[in-house]
Structures are given as structure tokens and as C-alpha cells.
C-alpha positions in Angstrom: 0.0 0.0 0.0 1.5 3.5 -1.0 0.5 6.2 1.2 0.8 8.5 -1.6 -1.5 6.7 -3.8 -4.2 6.8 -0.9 -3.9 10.4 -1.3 -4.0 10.3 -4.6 -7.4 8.2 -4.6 -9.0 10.5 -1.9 -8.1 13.6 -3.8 -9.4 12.0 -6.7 -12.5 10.1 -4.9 -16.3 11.8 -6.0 -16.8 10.5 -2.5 -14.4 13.0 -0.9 -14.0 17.1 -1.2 -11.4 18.7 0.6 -9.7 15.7 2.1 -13.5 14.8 3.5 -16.2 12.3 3.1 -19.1 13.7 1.3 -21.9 11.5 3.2 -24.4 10.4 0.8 -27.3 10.9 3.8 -25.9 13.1 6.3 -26.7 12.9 10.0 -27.7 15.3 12.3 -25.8 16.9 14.5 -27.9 17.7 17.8 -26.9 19.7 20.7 -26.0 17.5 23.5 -24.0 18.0 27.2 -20.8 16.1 25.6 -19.6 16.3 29.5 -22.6 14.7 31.1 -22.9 12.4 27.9 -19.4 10.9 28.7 -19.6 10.8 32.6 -22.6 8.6 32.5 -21.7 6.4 30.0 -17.9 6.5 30.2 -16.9 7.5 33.4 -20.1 5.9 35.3 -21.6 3.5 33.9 -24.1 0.9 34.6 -22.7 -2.5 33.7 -24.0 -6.0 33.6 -22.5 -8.4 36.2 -21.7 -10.8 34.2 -22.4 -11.8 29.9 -22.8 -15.5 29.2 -20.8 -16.8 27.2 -19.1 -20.1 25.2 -15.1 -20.5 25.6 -15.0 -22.3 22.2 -12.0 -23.4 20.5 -11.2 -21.6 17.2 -8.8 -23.6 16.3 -10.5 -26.9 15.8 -11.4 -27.7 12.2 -14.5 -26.7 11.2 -16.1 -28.8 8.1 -19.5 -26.4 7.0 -19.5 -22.4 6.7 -19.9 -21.0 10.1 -19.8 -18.2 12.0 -18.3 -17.2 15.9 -19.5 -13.6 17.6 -16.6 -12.3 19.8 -19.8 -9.5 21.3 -20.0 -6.2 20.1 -19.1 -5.7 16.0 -16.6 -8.4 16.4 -16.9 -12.1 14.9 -15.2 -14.5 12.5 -16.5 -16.8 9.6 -15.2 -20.2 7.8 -16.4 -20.0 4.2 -15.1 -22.7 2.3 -11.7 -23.0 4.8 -11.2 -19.2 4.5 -11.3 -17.3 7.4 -12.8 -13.7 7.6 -12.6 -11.7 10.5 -14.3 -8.6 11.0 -13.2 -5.1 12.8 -11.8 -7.4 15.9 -11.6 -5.8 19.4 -9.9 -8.4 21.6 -9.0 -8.0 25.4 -8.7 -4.2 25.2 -10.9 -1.4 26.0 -13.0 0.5 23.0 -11.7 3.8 23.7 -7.3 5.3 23.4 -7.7 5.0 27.2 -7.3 1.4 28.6 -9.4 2.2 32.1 -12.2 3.6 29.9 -15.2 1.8 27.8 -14.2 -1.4 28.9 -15.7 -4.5 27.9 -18.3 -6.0 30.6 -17.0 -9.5 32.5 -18.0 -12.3 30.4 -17.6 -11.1 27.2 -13.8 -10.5 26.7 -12.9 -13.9 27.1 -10.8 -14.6 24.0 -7.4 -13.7 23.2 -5.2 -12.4 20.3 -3.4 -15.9 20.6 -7.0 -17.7 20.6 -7.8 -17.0 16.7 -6.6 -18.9 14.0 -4.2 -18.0 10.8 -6.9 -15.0 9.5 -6.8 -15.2 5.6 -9.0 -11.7 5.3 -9.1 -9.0 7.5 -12.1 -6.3 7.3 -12.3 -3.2 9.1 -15.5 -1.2 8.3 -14.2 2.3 9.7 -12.0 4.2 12.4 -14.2 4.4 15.4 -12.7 3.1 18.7 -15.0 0.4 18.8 -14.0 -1.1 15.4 -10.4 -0.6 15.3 -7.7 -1.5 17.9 -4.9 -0.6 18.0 -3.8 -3.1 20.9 -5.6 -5.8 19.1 -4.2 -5.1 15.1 -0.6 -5.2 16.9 -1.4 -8.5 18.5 -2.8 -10.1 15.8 -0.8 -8.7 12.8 1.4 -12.1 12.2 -1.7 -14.2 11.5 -3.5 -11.9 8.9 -2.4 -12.4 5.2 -4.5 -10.1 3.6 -6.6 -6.6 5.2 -9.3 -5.0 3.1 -10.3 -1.6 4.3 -12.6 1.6 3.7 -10.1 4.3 1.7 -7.6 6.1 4.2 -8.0 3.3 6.9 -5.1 1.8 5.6 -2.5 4.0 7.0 -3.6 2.5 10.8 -2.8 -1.2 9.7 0.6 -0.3 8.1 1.9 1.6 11.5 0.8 -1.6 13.5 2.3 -3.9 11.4 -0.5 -5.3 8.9 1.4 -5.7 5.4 -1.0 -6.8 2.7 -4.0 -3.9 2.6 -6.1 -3.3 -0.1 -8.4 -0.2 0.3 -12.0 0.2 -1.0 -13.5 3.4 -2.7 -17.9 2.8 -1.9 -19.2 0.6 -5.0 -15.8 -0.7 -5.5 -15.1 -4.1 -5.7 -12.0 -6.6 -5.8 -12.0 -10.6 -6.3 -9.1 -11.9 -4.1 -9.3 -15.6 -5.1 -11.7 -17.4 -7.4 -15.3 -17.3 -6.0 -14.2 -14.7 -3.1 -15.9 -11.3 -4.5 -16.0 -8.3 -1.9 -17.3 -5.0 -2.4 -17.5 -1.6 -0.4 -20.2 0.0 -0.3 -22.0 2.5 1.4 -23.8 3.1 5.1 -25.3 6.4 6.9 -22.0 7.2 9.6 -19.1 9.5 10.1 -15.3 8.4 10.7 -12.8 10.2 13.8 -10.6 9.4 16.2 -9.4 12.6 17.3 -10.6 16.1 17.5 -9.4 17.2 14.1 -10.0 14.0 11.7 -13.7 14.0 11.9 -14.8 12.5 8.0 -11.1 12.1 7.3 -11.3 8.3 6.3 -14.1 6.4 4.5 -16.7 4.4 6.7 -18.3 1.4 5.0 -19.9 -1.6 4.5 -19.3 -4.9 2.5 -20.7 -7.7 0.8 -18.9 -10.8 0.3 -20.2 -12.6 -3.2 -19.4 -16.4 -2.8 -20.7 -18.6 -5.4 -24.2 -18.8 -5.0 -24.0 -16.9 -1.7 -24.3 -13.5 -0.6 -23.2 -12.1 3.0 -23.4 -8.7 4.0 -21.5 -7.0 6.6 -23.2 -3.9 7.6 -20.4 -1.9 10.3 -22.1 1.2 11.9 -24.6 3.0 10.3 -28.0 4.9 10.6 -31.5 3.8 8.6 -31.4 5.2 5.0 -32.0 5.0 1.8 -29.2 2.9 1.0 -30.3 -0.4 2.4 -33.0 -0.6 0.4 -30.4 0.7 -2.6 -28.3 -2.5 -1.9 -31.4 -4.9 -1.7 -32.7 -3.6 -4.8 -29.3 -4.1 -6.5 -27.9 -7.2 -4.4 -31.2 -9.1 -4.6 -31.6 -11.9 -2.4 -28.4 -11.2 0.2 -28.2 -14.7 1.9 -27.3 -14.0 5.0 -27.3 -10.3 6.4 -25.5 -8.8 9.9 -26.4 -5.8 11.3 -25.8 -3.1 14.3 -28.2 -3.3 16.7 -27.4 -1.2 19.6 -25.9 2.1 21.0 -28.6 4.0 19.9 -30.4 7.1 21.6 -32.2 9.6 20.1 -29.6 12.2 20.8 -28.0 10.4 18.1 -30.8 9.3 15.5 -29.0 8.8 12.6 -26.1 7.5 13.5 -27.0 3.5 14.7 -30.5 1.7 14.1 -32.8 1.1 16.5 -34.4 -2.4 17.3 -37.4 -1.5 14.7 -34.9 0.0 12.2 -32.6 -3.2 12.0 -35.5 -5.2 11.1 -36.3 -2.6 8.6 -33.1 -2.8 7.2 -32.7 -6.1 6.8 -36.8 -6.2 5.3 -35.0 -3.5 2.8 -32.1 -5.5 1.8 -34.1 -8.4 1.0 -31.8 -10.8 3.1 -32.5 -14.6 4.6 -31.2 -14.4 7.1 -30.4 -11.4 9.8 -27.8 -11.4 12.7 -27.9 -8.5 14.7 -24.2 -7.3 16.5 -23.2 -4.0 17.9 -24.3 -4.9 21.4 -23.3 -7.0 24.9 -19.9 -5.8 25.1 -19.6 -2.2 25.7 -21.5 0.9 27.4 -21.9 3.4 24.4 -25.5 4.3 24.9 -28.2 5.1 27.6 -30.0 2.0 27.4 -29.2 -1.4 29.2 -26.8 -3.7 27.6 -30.1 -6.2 27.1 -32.6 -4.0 25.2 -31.5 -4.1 21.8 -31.8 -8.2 22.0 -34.5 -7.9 23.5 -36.5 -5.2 21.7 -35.9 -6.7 18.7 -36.2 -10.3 19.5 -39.8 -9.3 20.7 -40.9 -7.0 17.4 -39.5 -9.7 15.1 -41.5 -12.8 16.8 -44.9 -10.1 16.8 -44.8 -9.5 13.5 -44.8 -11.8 10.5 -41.2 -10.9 9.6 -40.0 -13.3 5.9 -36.1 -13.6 7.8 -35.0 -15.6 9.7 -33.5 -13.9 13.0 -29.9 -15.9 14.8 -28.7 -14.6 18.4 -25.9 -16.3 18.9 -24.2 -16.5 22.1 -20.7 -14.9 22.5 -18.3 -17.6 21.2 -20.8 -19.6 20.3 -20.2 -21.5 16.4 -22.9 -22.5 14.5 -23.1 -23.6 10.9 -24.6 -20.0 9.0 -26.9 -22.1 6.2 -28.4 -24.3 8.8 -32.1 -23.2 8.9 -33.2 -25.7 12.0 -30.3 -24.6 14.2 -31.6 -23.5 17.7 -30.7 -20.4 19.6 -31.5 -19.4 22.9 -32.5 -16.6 24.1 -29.4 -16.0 26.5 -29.9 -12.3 27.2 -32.3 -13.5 29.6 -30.4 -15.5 31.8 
């Protein structure tokens, strides 16, 4: 990766003016007490005692496509013996401060040194919560190859990633045969300091595999562009989504329990796994509501996906429609 050409790209992007994202559906910016705002969540929070959770072990071999969920935006697939893993936060805090936004007891419990060789690396944007710096260090001698949002690249190359290939939204790269991904777009912002705010592309992707289609949808807000992606994706197999860490001081920004299910109505998908959730205090609500609001509106209304809630560390084969999960949040 040549940090010149990045600029190069950016400067040349229709997605970018002045060295910024142009977001295709803004969000609002509302007046909030940034000081209270990060006491109560941050500084005082209201944590679960403890997350339940499966200590599985990621190295055995696993013979059907499947899928592990580390809590929060974190998890891992096996498709066709590849491995994918997706914006990975592992034993470190969401936040440049290790005392601050740390994960609640019981859903941390895997390591760096847990995962197995990673053959593709995705990181959807910037945010604290999504990128680790602690975690890309400790991890950076099993990926082979990192696929990223354009100007996220420069992160992975300081902490040691070496093969990164970044996206432009509605571009597209096939890495090996029958292993299609695309960037595309979602309703978010990118910072991770005071002065980088809209400095590096957010995004979300779609991984093409034969007759299969998975969509990973990062952070981002209801709009217009789900349906946009169902309409031109039709039939997306298997669909994850945030679902969590929203308020309304933040509308636009992450979906609520009613919008998830909208957006994965809208993007015409199978299946839908909702993420973004159990693992860290970023909101007002209780680290149970989004699983449970949503659990409750999808099983009251006559919903044509199927809805999977795994348990953190929990593997279970993606295309197996009879596969039972329990409703752990509750425990």
C-alpha cells in the first residue's frame, strides 16, 4: 500500500471534497451536554454483572461455513476453509484509554493468541470500537491479507499489517476465485481525534461467494441505501447488522431495534444477525434492550427472515435453517 497513492485516490475520490467524506445521507448533528454524555456512560456506567458466554476453540477444524461472535461488531467466519474476521476488538478497552469503555465481565474472554491463521481481514471504519490498536498489533502475524474503507489503511501499516487493499464505496475486488467483496456505502461518520472527523471512509461490504451472498453492515444509521443495496444485491443470503448504542440524541447515526429489522426487510436478506451490542456501554439504554426489543418486534410480527442470536463464542453452521438459539440475554 503507497500512502501516496491513498492520497491520490482521496483527492481524486467523487466521495471526498477537501480531504473529506461527502456522506451520501448526512446525520444530524444535535446539541448535546458532551460532558454529562461521557460521565454517564464512560466515566459511570451501569454494567451487567456478568455476559454468558461459550469458551470455544477456534482452532478446531471446522467442516461447514460458520460463524463465531466475539460480542460487540466483532466475529469471524469459515467459508469454504477461508477465514474472515471482522473489525476485531480483543481483550482491550473501546476507547485510546485502557481504564475507559471497557468490555463488561464475560464477554472479553478470547485472546489475540485464541484466533486462528486469519486469511481476510475487514475493518469497516476508524471508530474506537471497530479498530484496535492493541488488538491489530497482536494479531498482525496471522492476517495475510486486510481490506479496508479508503484512508484506513494508514492505521494497519503503522501496527504492522502488510497486505491492505483499500476500497472506494461501490468498488469491488476478487481476491481468489469465487471470493468477491465489495465496499459499499452506510449512513456514519469516521474520527478518532478532535481534528480527523470525516477524514477516512466508513463502510460496508458484501462478500459474493458462489451462489451466496453475506453482508457485513459496520455502523450505520437507517437510510435510503439499504434498500439501494437490496434492490441491486437481490436476495443477500445472510445479512449482519448493528443493533445497539442507539439514543435519540443520536438518530441517525445507529439503528434502532425497529430499524434493524427494517433494514434487513430492505435489503431483501435470509437471514439477519444483529451485533453491535453485549460488550460495551456506548449508549443510555441497558446492555439487554436491543436483543430484547428486537427479538420481541420480530417474533410479533410476520417478519419473511430468519432472526440468529448467537451466544458470545458460540459457532454455529450460518446455512443451517433448524439450528436452535436461545435466548441468552435473559439469563
Amino acid at each position: 500500500m503507497s500512502r501516496n497513492n491513498t492520497k491520490e485516490r482521496i483527492n481524486s475520490s467523487i466521495n471526498f471534497y477537501n480531504n473529506r467524506v461527502c456522506s451520501i445521507e448526512p446525520i444530524t448533528k444535535p446539541k448535546i451536554n458532551k460532558l454529562k454524555i461521557f460521565y454517564d456512560i464512560f466515566i459511570n456506567p451501569k454494567k451487567p454483572h456478568l455476559i454468558p458466554n461459550i469458551k470455544s476453540d477456534l482452532n478446531t477444524k471446522v467442516y461447514t461455513d460458520s460463524l463465531v461472535w466475539f460480542g460487540h461488531s466483532t466475529y469471524m467466519l469459515w467459508i469454504d476453509d477461508k477465514t474472515i474476521l471482522i473489525d476485531p476488538i480483543l481483550k482491550s478497552s473501546a476507547s485510546p484509554f485502557f481504564f475507559i469503555n471497557t468490555p463488561f465481565k464475560g464477554s472479553d474472554n478470547f485472546y489475540p493468541n485464541d484466533l486462528p491463521s486469519i486469511d481476510y481481514l475487514i475493518i469497516t471504519h476508524n471508530h474506537y470500537d471497530h479498530l484496535s490498536k492493541k488488538t491489530i498489533k497482536n494479531i498482525k502475524h496471522k492476517v495475510k491479507q486486510a481490506l479496508c474503507p479508503l484512508g484506513i489503511g494508514k492505521y494497519l501499516s503503522n501496527w504492522g499489517i502488510n497486505n491492505i487493499l483499500e476500497l472506494d464505496w461501490n468498488e469491488s475486488i476478487i481476491l481468489e476465485k469465487d471470493f468477491e467483496f465489495r465496499c459499499l456505502t452506510s449512513r456514519h461518520y469516521s474520527s478518532r481525534g478532535i481534528f480527523d472527523f470525516n477524514k477516512t471512509l466508513w463502510a460496508s461490504f458484501i462478500l459474493i461467494h458462489k451462489n451466496k451472498k453475506i453482508y457485513f453492515g459496520g455502523d450505520s444509521g437507517y437510510g435510503k441505501h439499504f434498500s439501494d443495496i437490496g434492490k441491486k444485491f437481490t436476495n443477500i443470503d445472510f445479512a449482519i447488522l448493528e443493533n445497539g448504542q442507539y439514543s435519540k440524541n443520536w438518530p441517525n447515526s445507529h439503528l434502532f431495534p425497529e430499524q434493524t429489522l427494517q433494514a434487513a426487510k430492505d435489503l431483501n436478506t435470509s437471514t439477519l444477525m444483529p451485533v453491535h451490542n453485549s460488550k460495551f456501554k456506548i449508549s443510555y439504554h441497558d446492555w439487554n434492550e436491543p436483543l430484547s426489543e428486537l427479538y420481541k418486534i420480530h417474533t410479533q410480527n410476520n417478519y419473511n427472515f430468519r432472526l440468529v442470536t448467537p451466544m458470545i463464542g458460540e459457532i454455529f453452521p450460518i446455512w443451517d435453517n433448524k439450528y436452535n438459539f436461545k435466548q441468552w440475554w435473559k439469563i
